[in-house]
C-alpha positions as a Python dict, from the first residue, in 0.01 Angstrom:
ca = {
    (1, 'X'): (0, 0, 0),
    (2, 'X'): (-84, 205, -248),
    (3, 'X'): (99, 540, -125),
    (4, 'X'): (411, 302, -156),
    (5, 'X'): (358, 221, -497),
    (6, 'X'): (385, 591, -555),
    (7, 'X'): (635, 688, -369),
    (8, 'X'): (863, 408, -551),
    (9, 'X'): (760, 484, -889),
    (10, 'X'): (809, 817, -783),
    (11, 'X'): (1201, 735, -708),
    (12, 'X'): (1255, 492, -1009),
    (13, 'X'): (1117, 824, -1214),
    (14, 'X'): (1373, 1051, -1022),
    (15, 'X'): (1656, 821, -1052),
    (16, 'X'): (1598, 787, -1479),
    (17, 'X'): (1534, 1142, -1486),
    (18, 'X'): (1882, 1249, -1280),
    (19, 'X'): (2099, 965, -1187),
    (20, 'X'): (2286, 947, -1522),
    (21, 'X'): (2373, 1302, -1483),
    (22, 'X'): (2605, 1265, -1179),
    (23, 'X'): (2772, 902, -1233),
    (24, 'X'): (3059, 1096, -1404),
    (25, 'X'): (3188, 1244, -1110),
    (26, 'X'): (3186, 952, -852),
    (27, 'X'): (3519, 786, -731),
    (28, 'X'): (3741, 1142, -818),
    (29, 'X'): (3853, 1141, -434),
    (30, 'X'): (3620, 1425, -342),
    (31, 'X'): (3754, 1711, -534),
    (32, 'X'): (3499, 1823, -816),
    (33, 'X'): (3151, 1990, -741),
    (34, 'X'): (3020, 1898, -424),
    (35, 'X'): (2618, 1782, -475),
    (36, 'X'): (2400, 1764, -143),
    (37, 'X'): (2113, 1598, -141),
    (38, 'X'): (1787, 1758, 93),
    (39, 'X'): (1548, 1454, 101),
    (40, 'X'): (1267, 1695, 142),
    (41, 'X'): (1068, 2032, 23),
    (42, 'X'): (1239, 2405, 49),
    (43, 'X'): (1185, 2520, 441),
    (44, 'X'): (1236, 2213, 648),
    (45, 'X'): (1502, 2066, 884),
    (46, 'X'): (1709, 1862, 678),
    (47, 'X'): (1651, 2208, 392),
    (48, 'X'): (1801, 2441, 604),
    (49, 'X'): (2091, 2177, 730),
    (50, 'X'): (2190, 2151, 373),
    (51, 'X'): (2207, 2458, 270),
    (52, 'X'): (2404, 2589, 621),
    (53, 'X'): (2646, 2368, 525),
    (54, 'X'): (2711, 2462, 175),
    (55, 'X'): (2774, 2814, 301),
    (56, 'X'): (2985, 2674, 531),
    (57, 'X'): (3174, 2425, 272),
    (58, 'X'): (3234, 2751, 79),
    (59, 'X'): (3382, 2933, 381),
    (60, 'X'): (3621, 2671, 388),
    (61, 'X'): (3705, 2589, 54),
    (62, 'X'): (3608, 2880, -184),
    (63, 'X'): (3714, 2728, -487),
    (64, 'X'): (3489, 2462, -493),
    (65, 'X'): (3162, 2413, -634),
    (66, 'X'): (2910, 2290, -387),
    (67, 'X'): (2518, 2267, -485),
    (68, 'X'): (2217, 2160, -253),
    (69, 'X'): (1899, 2025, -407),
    (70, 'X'): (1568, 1881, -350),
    (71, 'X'): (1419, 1520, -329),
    (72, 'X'): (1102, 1534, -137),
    (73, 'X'): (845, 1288, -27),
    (74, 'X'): (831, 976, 182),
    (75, 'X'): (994, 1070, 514),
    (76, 'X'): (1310, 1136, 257),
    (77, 'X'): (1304, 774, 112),
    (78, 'X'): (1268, 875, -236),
    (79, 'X'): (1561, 1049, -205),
    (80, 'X'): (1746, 742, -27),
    (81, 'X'): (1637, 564, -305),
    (82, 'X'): (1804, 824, -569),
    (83, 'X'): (2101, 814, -351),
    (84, 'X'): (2110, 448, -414),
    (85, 'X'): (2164, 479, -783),
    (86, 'X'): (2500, 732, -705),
    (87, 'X'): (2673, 392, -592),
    (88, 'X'): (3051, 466, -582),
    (89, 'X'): (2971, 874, -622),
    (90, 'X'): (3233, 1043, -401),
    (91, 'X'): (3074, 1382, -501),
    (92, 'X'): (2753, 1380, -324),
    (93, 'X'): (2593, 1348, 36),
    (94, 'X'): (2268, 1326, 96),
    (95, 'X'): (2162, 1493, 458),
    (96, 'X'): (1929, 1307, 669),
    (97, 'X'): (1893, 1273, 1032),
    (98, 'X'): (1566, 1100, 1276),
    (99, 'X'): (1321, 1159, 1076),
    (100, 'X'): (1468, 885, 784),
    (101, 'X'): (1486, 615, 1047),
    (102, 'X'): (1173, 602, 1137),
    (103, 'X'): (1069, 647, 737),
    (104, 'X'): (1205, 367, 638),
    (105, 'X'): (1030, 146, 908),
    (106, 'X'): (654, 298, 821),
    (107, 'X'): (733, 294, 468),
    (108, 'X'): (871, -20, 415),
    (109, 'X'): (1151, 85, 239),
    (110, 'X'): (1339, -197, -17),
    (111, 'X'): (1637, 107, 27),
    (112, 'X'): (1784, 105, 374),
    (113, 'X'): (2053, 304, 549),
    (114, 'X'): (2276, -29, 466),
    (115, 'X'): (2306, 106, 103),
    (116, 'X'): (2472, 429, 238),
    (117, 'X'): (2841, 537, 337),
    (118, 'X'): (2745, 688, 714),
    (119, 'X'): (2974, 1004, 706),
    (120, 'X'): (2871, 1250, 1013),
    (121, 'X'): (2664, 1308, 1245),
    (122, 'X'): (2595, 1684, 1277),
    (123, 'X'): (2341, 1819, 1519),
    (124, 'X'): (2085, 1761, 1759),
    (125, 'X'): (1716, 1999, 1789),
    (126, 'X'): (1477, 1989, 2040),
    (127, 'X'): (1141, 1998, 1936),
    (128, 'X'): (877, 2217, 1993),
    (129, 'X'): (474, 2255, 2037),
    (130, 'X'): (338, 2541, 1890),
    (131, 'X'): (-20, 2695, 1816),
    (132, 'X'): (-139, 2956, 1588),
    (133, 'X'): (-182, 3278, 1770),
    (134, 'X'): (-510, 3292, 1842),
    (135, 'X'): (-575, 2953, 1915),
    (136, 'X'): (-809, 2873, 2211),
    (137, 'X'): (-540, 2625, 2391),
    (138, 'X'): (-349, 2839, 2602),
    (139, 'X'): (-146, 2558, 2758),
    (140, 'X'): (-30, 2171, 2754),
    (141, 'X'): (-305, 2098, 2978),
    (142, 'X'): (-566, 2252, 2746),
    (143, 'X'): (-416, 2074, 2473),
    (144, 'X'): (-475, 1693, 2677),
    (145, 'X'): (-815, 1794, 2760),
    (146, 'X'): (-883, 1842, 2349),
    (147, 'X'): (-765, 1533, 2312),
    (148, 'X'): (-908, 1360, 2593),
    (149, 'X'): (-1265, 1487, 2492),
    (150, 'X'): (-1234, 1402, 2140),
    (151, 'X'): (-843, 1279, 1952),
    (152, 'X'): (-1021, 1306, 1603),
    (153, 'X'): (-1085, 1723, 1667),
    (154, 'X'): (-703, 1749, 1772),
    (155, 'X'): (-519, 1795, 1416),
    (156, 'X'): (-138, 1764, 1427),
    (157, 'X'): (86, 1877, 1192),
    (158, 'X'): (427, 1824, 1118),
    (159, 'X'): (657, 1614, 891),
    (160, 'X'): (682, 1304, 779),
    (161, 'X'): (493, 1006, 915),
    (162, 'X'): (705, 785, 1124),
    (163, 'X'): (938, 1095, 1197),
    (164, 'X'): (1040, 1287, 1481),
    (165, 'X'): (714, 1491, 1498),
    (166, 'X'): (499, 1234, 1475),
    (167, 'X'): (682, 1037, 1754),
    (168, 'X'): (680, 1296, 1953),
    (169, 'X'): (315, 1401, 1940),
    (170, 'X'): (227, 1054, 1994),
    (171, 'X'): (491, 1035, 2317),
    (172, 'X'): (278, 1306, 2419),
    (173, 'X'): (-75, 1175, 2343),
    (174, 'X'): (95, 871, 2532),
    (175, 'X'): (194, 1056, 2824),
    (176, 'X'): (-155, 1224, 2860),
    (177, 'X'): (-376, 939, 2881),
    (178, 'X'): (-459, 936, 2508),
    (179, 'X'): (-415, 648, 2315),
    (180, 'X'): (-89, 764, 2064),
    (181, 'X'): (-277, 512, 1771),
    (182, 'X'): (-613, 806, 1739),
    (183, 'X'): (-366, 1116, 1730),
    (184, 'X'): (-464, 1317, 1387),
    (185, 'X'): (-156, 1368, 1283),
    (186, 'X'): (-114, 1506, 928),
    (187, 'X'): (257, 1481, 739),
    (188, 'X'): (400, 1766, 578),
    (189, 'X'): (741, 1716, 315),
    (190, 'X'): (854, 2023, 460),
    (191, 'X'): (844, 2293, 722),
    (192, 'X'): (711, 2577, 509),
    (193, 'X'): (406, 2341, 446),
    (194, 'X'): (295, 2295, 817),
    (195, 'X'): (389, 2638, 877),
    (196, 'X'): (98, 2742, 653),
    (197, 'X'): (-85, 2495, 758),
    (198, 'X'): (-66, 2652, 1128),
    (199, 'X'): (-85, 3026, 998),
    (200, 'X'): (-398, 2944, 824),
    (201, 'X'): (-591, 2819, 1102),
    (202, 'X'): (-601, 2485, 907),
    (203, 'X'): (-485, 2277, 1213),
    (204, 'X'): (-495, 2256, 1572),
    (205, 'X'): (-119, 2198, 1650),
    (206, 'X'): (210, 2204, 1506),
    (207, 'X'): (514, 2006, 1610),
    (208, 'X'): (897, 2058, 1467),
    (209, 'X'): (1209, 2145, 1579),
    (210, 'X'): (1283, 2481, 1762),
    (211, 'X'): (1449, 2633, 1490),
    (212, 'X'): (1198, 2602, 1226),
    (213, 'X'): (952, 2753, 1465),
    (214, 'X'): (1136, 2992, 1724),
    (215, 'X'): (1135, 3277, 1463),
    (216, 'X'): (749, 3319, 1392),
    (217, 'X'): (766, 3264, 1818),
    (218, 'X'): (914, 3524, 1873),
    (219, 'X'): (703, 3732, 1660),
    (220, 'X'): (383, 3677, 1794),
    (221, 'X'): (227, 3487, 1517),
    (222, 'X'): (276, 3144, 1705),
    (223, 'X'): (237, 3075, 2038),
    (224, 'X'): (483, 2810, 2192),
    (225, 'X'): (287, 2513, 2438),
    (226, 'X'): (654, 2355, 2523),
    (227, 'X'): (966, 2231, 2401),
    (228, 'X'): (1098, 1885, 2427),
    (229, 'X'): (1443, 1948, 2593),
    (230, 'X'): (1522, 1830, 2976),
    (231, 'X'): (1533, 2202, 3053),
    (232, 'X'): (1424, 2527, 2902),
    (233, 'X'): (1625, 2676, 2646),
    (234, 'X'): (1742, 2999, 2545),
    (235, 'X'): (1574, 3018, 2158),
    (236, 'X'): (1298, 3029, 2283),
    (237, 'X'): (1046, 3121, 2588),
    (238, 'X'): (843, 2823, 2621),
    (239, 'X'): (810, 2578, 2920),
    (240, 'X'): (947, 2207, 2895),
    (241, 'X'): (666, 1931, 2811),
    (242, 'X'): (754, 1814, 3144),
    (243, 'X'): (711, 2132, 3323),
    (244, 'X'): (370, 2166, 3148),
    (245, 'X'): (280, 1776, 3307),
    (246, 'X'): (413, 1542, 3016),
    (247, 'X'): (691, 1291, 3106),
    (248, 'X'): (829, 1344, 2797),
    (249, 'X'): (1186, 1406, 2618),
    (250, 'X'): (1299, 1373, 2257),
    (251, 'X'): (1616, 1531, 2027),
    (252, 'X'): (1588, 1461, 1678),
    (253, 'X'): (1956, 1475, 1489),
    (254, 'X'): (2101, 1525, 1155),
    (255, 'X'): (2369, 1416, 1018),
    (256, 'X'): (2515, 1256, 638),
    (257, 'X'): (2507, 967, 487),
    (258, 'X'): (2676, 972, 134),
    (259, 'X'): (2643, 662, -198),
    (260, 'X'): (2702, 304, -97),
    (261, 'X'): (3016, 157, -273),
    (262, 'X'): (3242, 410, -144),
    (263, 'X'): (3611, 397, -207),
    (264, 'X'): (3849, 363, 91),
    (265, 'X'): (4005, 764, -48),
    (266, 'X'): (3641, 881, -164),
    (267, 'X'): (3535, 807, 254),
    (268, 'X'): (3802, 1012, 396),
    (269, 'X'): (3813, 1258, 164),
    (270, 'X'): (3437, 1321, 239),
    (271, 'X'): (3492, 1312, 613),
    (272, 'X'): (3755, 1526, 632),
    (273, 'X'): (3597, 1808, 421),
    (274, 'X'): (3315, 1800, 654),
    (275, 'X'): (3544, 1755, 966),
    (276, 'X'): (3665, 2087, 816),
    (277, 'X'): (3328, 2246, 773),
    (278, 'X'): (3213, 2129, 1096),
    (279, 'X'): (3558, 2337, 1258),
    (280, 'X'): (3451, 2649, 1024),
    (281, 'X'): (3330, 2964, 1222),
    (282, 'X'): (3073, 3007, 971),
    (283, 'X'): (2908, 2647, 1057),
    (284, 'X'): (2938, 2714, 1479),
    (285, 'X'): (2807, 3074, 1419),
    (286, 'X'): (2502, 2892, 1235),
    (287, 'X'): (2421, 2619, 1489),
    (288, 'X'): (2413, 2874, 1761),
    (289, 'X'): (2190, 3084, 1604),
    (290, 'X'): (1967, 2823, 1516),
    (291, 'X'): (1972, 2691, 1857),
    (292, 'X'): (2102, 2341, 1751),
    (293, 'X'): (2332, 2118, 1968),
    (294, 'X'): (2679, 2008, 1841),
    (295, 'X'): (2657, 1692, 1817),
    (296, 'X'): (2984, 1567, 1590),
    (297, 'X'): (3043, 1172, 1509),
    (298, 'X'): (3279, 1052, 1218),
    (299, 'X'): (3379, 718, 1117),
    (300, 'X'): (3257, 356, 1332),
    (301, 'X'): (3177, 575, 1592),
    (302, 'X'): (2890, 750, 1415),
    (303, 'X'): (2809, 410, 1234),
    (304, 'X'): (2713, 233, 1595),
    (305, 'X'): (2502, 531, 1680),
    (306, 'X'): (2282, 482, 1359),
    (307, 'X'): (2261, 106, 1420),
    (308, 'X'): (2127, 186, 1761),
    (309, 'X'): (1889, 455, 1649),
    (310, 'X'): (1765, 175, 1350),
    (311, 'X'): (1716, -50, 1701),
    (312, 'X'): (1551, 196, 1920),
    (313, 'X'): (1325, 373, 1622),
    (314, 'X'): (1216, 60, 1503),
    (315, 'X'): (1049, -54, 1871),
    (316, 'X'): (888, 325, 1920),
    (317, 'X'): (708, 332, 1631),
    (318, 'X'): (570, -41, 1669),
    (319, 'X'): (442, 58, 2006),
    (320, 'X'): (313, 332, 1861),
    (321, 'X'): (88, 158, 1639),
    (322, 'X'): (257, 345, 1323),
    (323, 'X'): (363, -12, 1137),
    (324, 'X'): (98, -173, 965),
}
């Protein structure tokens, strides 16, 4: 209770200290400086989303003035909540993806992906299992017989609570006989937090998507247990959870949402600019590289997928124990 007392006075503060700066450029139809919001700390997923895209918005339209900043804390909710006080602003999105759905369930969130214009969904990651590199677990099967002979001793880290991460490592825990509800899981805003967190030695495990990981992978300093995909993938040399004896699969997405209160013009001129980025050379050159999956939705289309994943998200983490 109390961490959600902070977190909302913590977005009531944000919103007085910047919302009255950007209410001047909603309902212009989408043509003055582009704002994106990253609902989370420099070095994450939804971080390095935003600011692929505003290199590739500025492929596209070099003119324009396109800026990415940061809202972090609370699974991205404080954020959603700042977003909610751009009502009518066709000058900002806000990226988001997985990780907010869930969120907004262990949070509690009064702000809810209602109060939002759905504009795209973008991409879809795998996740992956890593280890620092001289870690004693050498394999998924070491790792289920940590946590068989004591959860507590088994640290997790990734992002938010209720996210993608934390799903996934209790999936896992699930899958291995452990009971998902004593997983130590510990939240990071960002990815450049549980990196350190894994390069110090200061946990046991790390979960996050591939392409936040694949990189220190590759050069030695982690060591990959598995990925989450249905087969192995080219990013990275790591087995599949399943391959390693968990029955488990998970993608987490991105995508943007942008202000409730939208004009009809304000909507369309949004989607088609990032129709257009999506189309860009500079945005397919990035995904590959990052190893993401395109996974492009506009209009009701993407607007039925999010009420699904609200659906689906909601019943996970209540299984998992991660509702109070």
């Amino acid at each position: 209770m109390q961490l959600r007392i902070l977190a909302t006075i913590a977005a009531l503060s944000i919103a007085a200290l910047t919302g009255c700066g950007d209410q001047g450029t909603g309902g212009s139809g989408g043509t003055g400086a582009l704002r994106i919001m990253a609902p989370a700390a420099v070095g994450g997923g939804w971080d390095q989303t935003s600011r692929t895209a505003e290199q590739a918005l500025k492929s596209v339209d070099p003119q324009r003035k396109v800026e990415v900043f940061n809202v972090p804390g609370a699974g991205g909710t404080i954020g959603l909540a700042q977003l909610a006080g751009e009502k009518g602003n066709g000058n900002m999105l806000m990226t988001m993806g997985l990780v907010m759905v869930g969120a907004i369930e262990q949070n509690k969130s009064k702000v809810t992906l209602a109060d939002t214009t759905p504009i795209a969904k973008l991409t879809e990651e795998y996740e992956i299992v890593v280890v620092p590199a001289d870690s004693p677990l050498k394999t998924l099967a070491d790792l289920v017989a940590a946590w068989k002979a004591d959860p507590a001793k088994v640290s997790v880290a990734g992002g938010s609570a209720g996210g993608t991460d934390h799903i996934l490592a209790g999936l896992m825990a699930k899958a291995g006989g452990v009971d998902p509800k004593q997983v130590n899981y510990i939240a990071h805003s960002g990815g450049g937090e549980a990196l350190n967190a894994l390069l110090g030695n200061k946990v046991t495990i790390g979960v996050s998507g591939v392409g936040e990981f694949a990189e220190h992978v590759k050069s030695g300093k982690l060591r990959a247990l598995g990925v989450s995909s249905p087969s192995r993938i080219d990013s990275v040399d790591a087995p599949t959870l399943k391959e390693g004896g968990l029955n488990v699969e998970l993608a987490n997405w991105r995508g943007f949402v942008a202000p409730g209160g939208l004009s009809d013009a304000d909507k369309k001129s949004l989607t088609d600019l990032v129709t257009k980025m999506h189309d860009s050379q500079a945005w397919k050159d990035a995904v590959a590289k990052n190893g993401w999956i395109d996974a492009f939705q506009t209009g009701q289309q993407f607007t039925d997928y999010l009420n699904a994943e609200q659906t689906r998200v909601k019943a996970v983490i209540a299984e998992m124990g991660l509702v109070s």
